[in-house]
C-alpha positions in Angstrom: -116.7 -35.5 109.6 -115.6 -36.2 105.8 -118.1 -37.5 103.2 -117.0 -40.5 101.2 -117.1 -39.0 97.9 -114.6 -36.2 99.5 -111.8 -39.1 100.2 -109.5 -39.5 97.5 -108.9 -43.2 97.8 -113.1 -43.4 97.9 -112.8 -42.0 94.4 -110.5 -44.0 93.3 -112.0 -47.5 93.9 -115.5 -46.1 92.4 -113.5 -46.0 89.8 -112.5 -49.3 89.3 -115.4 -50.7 90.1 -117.7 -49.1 87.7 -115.1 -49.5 85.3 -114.7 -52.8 85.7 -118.7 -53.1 85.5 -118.8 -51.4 82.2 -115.8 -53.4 81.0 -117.8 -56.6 81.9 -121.4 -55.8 80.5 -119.5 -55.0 77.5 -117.4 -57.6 77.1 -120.6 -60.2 77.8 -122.9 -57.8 75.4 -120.8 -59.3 72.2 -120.7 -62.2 73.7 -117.5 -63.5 75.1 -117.6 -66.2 78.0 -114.9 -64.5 80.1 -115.0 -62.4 83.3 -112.7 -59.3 83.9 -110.8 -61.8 87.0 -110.6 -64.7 84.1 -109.6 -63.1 81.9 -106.3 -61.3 84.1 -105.7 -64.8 85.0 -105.8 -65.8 81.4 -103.2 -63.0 80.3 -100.9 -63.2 83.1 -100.5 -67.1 82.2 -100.6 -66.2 78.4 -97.7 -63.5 78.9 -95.6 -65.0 81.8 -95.7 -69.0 81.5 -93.3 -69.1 83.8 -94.8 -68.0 86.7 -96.4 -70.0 89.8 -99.6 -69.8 90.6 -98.6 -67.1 93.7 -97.2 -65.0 91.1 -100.1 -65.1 89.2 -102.3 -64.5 91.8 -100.3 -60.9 92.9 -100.7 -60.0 89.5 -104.1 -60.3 89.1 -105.0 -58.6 92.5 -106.3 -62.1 93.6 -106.1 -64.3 96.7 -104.4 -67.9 96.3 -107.7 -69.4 96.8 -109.6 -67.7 94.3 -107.3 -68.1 91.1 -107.5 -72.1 92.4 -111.0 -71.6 91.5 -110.6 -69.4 88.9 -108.3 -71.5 87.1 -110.8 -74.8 87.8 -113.0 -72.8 85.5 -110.4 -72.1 82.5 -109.9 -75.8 82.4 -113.4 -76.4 82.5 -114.2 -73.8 80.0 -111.3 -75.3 77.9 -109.1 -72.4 77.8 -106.2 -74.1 79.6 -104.9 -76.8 79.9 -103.3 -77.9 82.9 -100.4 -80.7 84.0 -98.5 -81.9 86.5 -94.9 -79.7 86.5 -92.2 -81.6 85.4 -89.7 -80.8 87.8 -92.0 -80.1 91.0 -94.4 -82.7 91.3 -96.6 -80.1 93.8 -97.0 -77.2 91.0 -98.8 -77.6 87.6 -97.7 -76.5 84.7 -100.6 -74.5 83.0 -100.5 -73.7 79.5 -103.3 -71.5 77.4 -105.2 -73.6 74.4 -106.0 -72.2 71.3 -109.4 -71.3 71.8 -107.9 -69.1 75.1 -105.7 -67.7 72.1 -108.2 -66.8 69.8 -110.8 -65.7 72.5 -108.5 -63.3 74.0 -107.3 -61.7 70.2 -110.8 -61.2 69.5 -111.9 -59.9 72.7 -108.8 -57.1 72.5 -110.8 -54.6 70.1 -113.9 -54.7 72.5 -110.9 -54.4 75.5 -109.5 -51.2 73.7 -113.0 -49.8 73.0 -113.8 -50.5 76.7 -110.9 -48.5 77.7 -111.1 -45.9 75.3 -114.3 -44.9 76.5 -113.1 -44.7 79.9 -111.1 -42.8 79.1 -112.6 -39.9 76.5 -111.9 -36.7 77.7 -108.4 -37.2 78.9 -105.5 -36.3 76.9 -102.6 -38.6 76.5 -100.5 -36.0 78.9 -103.3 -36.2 81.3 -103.1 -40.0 81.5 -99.6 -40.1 82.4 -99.8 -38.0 84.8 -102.3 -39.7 86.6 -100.4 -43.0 86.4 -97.5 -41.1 88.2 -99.2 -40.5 90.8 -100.6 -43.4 91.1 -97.1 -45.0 90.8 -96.1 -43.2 93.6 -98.7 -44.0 95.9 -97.8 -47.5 95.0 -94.2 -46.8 95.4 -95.4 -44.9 98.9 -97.4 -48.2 100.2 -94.7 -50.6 99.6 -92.0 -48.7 101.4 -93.5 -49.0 104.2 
């Protein structure tokens, strides 16, 4: 019988769990008020106003139900701001304040730091090539 740490898609979500671990004591240990899941939220409406919350939701890995609540806290927090849509009465248009501006610019060199260190020891060629595979098993998941 296989062990865990023999299963490639084991490995993988280790991963990204004790990234995402590090990322947050980090980000926490210079003091920024954000988590890792607020923060995607954050950037995905900061980079794509357009989008519905669905949209927002498959890009930051979330269920519909959870960037509800996540975005209740960004409004409470005061880093969006968040109104009835215009032309759909049943959507809200959501819009980043300032401080979600300036939070997020000064969080970025503690962001890059964090994913430098993740990093180390893997050249820029060796980085690539692990997002193509990645890409494919993406690609391989969805064609399905």
């Amino acid at each position: 019988m296989e062990r865990l740490d023999d299963i490639f898609f084991y490995t993988l979500e280790k991963s990204i769990k004790t990234y995402r671990q590090f990322a947050q004591r980090a980000i926490l240990k210079q003091g920024f008020e954000l988590t890792i899941d607020q923060w995607l939220v954050l950037k995905a409406i900061m980079d794509n106003p357009e989008w519905n919350q669905q949209e927002i939701a498959e890009a930051a890995f979330k269920d519909f139900a959870s960037v509800t609540r996540i975005i209740e806290l960004l409004v409470k927090k005061e880093f969006l701001n968040r109104v009835i849509h215009p032309a759909d009465r049943r959507r809200f248009l959501l819009t980043p304040t300032p401080k979600a501006v300036q939070h997020l610019k000064s969080m970025q060199p503690v962001t890059e730091r964090n994913r430098k260190t993740a990093l180390r020891d893997l050249n820029q060629d060796e980085i690539a090539r692990v997002q193509q595979f990645l890409t494919i098993i993406i690609k391989n998941c969805n064609n399905i």
